[in-house]
VOBAMI-294136 format. One record per atom (N, C-alpha, C): residue number from 0; residue in three letters; chain; z, y, x. Coordinates in pm, whole numbers, plus 32768, in hexadecimal, padded with zeros to 4 digits. Last residue first. Layout:
! residues N
NODE   i  aa ch    Z    Y    X
NODE NUM ala  A    Z    Y    X
...
! end
This chain:
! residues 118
NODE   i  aa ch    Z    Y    X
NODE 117 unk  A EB7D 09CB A9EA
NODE 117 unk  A EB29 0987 A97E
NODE 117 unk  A EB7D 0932 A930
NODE 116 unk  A EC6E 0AB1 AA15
NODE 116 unk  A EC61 0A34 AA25
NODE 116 unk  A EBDC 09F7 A9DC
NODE 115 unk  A EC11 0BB8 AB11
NODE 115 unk  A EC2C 0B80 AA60
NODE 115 unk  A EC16 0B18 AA71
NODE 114 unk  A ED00 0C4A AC18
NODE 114 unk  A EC73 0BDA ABFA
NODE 114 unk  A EC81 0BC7 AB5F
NODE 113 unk  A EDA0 0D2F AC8C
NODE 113 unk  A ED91 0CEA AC37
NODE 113 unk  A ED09 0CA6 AC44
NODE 112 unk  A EE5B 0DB5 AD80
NODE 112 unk  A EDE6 0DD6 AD7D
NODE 112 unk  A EDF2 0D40 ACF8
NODE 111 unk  A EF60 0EE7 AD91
NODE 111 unk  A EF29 0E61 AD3A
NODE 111 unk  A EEA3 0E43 AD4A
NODE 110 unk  A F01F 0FA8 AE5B
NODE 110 unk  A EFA2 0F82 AE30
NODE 110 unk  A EF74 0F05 AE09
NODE 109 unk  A F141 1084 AE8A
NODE 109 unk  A F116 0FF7 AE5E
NODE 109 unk  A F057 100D AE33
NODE 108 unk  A F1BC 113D AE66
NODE 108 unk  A F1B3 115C AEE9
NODE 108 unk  A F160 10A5 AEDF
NODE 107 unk  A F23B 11E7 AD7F
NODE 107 unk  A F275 1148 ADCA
NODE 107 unk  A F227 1128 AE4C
NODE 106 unk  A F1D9 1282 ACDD
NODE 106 unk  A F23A 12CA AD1B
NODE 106 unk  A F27F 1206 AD8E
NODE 105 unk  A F129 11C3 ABE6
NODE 105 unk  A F169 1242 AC1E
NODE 105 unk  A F1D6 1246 AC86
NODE 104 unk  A F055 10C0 AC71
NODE 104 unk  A F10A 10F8 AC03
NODE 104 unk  A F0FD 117D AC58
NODE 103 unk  A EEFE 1067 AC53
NODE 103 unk  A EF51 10A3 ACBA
NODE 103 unk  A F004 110C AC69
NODE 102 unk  A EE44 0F82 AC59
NODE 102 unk  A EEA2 0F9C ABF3
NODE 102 unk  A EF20 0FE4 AC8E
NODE 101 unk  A ED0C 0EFB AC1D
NODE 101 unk  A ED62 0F67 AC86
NODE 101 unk  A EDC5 0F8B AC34
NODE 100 unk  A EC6C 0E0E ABCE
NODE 100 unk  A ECB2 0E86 ABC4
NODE 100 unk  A ECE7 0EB1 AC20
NODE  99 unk  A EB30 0DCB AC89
NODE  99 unk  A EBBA 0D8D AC78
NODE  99 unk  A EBD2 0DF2 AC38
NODE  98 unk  A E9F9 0DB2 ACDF
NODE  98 unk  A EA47 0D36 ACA3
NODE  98 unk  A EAFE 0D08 ACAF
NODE  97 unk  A E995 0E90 AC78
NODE  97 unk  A E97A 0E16 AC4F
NODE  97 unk  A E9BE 0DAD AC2D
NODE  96 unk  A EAE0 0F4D AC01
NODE  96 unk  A EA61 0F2E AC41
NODE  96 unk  A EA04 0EB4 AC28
NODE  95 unk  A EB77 101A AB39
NODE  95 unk  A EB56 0F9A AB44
NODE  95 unk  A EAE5 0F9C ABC2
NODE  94 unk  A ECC2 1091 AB86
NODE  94 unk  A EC63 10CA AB64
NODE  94 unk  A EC2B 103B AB95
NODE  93 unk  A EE10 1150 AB47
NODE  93 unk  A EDB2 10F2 AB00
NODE  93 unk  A ED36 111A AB45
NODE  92 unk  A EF76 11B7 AB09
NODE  92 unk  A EEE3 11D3 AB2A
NODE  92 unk  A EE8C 115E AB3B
NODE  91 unk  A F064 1197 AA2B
NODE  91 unk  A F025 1113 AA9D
NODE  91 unk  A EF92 1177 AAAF
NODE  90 unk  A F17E 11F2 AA04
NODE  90 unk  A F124 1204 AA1B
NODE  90 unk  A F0DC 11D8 AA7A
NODE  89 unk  A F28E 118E A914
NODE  89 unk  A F281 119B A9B6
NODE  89 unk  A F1CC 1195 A999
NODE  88 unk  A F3A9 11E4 A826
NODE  88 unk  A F314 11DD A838
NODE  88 unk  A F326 11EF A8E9
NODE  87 unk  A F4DD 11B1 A797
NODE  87 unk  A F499 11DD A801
NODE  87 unk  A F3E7 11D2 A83C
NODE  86 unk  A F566 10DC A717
NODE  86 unk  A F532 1137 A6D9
NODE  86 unk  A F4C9 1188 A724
NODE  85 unk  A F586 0F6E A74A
NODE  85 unk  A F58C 0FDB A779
NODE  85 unk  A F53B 106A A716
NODE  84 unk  A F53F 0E71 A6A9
NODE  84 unk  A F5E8 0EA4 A6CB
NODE  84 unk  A F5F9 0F30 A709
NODE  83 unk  A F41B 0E51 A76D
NODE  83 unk  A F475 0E1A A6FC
NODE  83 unk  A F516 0E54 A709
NODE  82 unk  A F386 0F61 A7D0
NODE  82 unk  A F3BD 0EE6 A7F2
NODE  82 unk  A F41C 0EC8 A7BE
NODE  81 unk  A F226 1018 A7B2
NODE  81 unk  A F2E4 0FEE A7A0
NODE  81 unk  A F32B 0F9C A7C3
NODE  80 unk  A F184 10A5 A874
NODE  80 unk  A F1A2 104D A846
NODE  80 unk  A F260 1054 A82F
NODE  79 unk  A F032 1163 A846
NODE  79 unk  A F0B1 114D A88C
NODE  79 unk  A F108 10DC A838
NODE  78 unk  A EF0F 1177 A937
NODE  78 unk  A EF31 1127 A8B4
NODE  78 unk  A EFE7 1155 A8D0
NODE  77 unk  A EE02 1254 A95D
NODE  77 unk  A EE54 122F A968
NODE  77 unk  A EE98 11FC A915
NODE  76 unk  A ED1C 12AD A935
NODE  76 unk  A ED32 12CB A981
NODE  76 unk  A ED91 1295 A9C9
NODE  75 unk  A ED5A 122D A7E8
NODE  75 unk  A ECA6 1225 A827
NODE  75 unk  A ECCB 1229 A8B8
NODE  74 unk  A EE44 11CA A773
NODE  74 unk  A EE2E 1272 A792
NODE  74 unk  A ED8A 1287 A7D6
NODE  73 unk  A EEBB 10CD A6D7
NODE  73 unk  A EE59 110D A74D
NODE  73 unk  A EE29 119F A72B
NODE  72 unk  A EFE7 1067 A6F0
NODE  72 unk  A EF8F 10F5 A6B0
NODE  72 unk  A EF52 10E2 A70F
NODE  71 unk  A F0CD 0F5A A6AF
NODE  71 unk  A F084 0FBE A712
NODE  71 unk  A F04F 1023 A6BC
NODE  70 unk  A F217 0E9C A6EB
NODE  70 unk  A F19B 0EDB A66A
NODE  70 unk  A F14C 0F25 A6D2
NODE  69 unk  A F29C 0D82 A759
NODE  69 unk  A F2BC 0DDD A731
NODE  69 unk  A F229 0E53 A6DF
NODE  68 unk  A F33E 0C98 A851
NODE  68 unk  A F2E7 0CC7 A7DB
NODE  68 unk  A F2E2 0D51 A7B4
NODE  67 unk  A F358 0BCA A96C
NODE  67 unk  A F353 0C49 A92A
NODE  67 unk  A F2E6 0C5E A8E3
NODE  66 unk  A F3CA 0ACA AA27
NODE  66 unk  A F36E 0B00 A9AB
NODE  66 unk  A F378 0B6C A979
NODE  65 unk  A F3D8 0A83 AB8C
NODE  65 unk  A F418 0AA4 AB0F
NODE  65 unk  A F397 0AAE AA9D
NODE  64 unk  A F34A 0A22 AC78
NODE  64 unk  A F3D5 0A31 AC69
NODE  64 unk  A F41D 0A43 ABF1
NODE  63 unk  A F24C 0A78 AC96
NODE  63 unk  A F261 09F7 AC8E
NODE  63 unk  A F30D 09C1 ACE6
NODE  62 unk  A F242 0AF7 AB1F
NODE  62 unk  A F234 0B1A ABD2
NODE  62 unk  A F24B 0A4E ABF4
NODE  61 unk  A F18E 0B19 AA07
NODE  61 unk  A F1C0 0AD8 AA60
NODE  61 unk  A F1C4 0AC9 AAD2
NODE  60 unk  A F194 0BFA A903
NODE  60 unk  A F14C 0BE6 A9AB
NODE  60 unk  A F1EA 0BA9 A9E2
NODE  59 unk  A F0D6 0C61 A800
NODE  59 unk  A F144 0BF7 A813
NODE  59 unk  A F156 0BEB A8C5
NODE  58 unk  A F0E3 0D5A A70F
NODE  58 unk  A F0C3 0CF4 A756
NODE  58 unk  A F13C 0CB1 A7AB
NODE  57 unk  A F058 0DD8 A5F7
NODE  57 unk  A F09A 0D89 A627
NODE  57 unk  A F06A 0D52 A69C
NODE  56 unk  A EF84 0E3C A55E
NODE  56 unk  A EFE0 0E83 A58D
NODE  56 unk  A F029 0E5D A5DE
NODE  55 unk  A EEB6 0D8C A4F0
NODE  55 unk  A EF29 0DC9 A47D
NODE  55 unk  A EF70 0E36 A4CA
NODE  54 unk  A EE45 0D13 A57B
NODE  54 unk  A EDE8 0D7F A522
NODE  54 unk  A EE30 0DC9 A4DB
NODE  53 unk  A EF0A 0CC6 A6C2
NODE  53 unk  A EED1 0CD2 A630
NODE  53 unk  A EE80 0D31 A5E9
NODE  52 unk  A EEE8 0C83 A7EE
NODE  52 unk  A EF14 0CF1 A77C
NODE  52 unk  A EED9 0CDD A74F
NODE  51 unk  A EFB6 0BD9 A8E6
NODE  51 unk  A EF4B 0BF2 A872
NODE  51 unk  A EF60 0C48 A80A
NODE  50 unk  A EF95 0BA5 AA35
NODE  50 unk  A EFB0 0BFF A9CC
NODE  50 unk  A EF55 0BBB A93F
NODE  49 unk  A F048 0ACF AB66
NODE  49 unk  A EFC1 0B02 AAB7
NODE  49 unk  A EFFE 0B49 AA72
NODE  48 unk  A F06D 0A98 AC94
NODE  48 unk  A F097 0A82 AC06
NODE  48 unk  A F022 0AC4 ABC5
NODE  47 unk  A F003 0A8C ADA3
NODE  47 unk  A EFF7 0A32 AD55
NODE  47 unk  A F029 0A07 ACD6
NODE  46 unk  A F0E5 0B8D ADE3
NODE  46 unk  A F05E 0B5D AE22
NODE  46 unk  A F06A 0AD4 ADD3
NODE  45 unk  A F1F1 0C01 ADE5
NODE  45 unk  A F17B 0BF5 AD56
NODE  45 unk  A F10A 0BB3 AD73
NODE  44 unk  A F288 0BA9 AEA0
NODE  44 unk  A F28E 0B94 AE30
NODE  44 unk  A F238 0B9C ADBB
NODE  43 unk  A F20F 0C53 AF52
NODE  43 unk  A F1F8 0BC3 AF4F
NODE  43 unk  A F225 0B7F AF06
NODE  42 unk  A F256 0D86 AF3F
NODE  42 unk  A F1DA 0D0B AF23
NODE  42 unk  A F1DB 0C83 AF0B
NODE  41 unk  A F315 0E11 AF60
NODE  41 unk  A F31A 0D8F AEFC
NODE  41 unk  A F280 0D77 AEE3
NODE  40 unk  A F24F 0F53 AF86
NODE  40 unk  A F2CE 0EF3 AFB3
NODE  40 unk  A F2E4 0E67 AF30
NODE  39 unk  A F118 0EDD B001
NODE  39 unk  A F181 0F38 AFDD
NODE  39 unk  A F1E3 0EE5 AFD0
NODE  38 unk  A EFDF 0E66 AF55
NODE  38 unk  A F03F 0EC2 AFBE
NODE  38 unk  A F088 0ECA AF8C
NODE  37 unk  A EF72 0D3E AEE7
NODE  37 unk  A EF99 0D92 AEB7
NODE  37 unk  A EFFD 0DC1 AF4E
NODE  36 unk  A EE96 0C51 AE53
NODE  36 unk  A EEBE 0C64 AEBE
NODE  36 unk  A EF23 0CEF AEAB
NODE  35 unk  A EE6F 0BCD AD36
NODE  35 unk  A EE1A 0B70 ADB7
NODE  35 unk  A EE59 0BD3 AE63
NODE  34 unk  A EECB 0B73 AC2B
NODE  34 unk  A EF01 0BDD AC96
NODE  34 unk  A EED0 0B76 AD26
NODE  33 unk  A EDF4 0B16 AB2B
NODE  33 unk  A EE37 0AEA AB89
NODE  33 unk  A EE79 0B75 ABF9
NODE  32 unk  A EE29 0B72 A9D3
NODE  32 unk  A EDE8 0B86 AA51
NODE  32 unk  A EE32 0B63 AAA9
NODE  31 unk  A ED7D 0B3D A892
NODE  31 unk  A EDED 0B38 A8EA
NODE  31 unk  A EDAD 0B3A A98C
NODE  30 unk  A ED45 0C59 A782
NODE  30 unk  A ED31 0BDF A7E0
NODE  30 unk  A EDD1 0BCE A85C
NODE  29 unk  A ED25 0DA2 A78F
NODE  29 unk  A ED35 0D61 A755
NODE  29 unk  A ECF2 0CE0 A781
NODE  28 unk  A ECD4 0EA6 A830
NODE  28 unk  A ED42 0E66 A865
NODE  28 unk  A ED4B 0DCD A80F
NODE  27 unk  A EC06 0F53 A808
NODE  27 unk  A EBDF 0EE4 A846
NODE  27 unk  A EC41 0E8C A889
NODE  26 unk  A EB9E 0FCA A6D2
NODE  26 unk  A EC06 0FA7 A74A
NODE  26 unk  A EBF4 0F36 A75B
NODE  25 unk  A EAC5 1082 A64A
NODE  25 unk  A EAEE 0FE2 A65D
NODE  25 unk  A EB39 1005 A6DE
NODE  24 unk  A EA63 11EF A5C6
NODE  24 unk  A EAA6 118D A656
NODE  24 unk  A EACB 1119 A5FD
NODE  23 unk  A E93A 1204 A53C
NODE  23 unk  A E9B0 11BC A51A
NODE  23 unk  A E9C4 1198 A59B
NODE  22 unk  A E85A 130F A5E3
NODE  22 unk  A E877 128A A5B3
NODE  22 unk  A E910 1263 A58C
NODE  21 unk  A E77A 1426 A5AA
NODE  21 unk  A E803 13DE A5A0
NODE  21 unk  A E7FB 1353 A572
NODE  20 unk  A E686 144B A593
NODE  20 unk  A E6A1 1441 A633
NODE  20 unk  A E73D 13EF A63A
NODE  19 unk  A E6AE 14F8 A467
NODE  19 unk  A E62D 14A7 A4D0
NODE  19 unk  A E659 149F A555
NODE  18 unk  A E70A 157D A39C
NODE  18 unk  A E757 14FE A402
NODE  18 unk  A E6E3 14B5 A42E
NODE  17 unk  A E66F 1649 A37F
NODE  17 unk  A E6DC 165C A3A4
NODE  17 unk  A E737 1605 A3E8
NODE  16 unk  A E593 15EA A2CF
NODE  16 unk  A E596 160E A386
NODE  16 unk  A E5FC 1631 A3A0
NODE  15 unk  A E5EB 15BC A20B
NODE  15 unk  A E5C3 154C A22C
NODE  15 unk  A E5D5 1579 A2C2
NODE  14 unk  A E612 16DB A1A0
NODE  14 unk  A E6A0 16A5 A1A6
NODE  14 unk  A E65A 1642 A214
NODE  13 unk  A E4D3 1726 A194
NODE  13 unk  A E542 1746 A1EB
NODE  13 unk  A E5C1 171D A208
NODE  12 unk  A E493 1653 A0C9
NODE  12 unk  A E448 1642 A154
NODE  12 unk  A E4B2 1691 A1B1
NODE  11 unk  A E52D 16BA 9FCD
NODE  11 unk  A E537 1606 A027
NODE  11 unk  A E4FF 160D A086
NODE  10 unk  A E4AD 17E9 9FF9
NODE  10 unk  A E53F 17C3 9FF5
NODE  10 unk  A E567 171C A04B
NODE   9 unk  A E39E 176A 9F99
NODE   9 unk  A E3E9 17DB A017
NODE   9 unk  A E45D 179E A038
NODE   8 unk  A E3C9 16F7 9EA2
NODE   8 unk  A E357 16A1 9F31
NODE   8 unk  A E391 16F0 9FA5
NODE   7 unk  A E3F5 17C7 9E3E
NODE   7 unk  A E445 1711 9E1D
NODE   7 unk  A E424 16FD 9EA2
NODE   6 unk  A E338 187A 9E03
NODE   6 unk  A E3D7 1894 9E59
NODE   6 unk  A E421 1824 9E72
NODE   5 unk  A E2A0 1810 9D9B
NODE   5 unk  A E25C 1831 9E40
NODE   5 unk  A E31F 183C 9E6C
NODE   4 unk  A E2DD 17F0 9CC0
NODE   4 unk  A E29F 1774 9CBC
NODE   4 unk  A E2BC 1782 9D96
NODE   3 unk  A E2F2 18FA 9C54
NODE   3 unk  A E348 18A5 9C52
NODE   3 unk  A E357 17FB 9CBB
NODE   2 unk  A E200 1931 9C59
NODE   2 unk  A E245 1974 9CAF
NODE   2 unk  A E2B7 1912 9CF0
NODE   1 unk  A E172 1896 9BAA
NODE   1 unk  A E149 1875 9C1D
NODE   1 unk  A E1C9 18C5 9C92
NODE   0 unk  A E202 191A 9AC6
NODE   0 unk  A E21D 188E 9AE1
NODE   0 unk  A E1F5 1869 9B70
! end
């Protein structure tokens, strides 16, 4: 019984150390965000529109020319996105700092800098 008793206690103490150091990724896309500046070509079109993405997947980003919708995945490294009516996935590299996203599209030669809105 005591054997029994020692292998219980083993076993839960070793599985237990096994996810020691690991945390649950939270994405940090969810909310809405102002487009506070952005390189490249067609800038000035996005400079002072918003993004928002949902908890669901969804988002919504308003240039300050048009509306575009459509679904995401955060990938941790990277998010990619669909766009309503389209089948095709596009790849948004990503990365947060204090105090903006960085939202850099594949292959576009473009740089997003973001603010979260309170």
């Amino acid at each position: 019984m005591k054997n029994l008793i020692l292998i219980t206690l083993l076993s839960t103490f070793l599985l237990g150390a096994c996810n020691v150091g690991e945390r649950e990724y939270t994405s940090p896309l969810p909310g809405m965000w102002y487009i506070e500046n952005a390189h490249g070509p067609h800038a000035d079109g996005i400079v002072g529109g918003y993004i928002e993405f949902t908890e669901e997947g969804r988002f919504i980003w308003n240039t300050t020319k048009s509306v575009i919708e459509g679904s995401y995945k955060d990938m941790e490294e990277y998010f990619e996105v669909t766009y309503d009516g389209h089948e095709d996935s596009k790849k948004f590299d990503f990365k947060l700092t204090k105090e903006h996203l960085i939202i850099i599209p594949e292959n576009s030669g473009q740089k997003f800098f973001l603010k979260k809105v309170q």
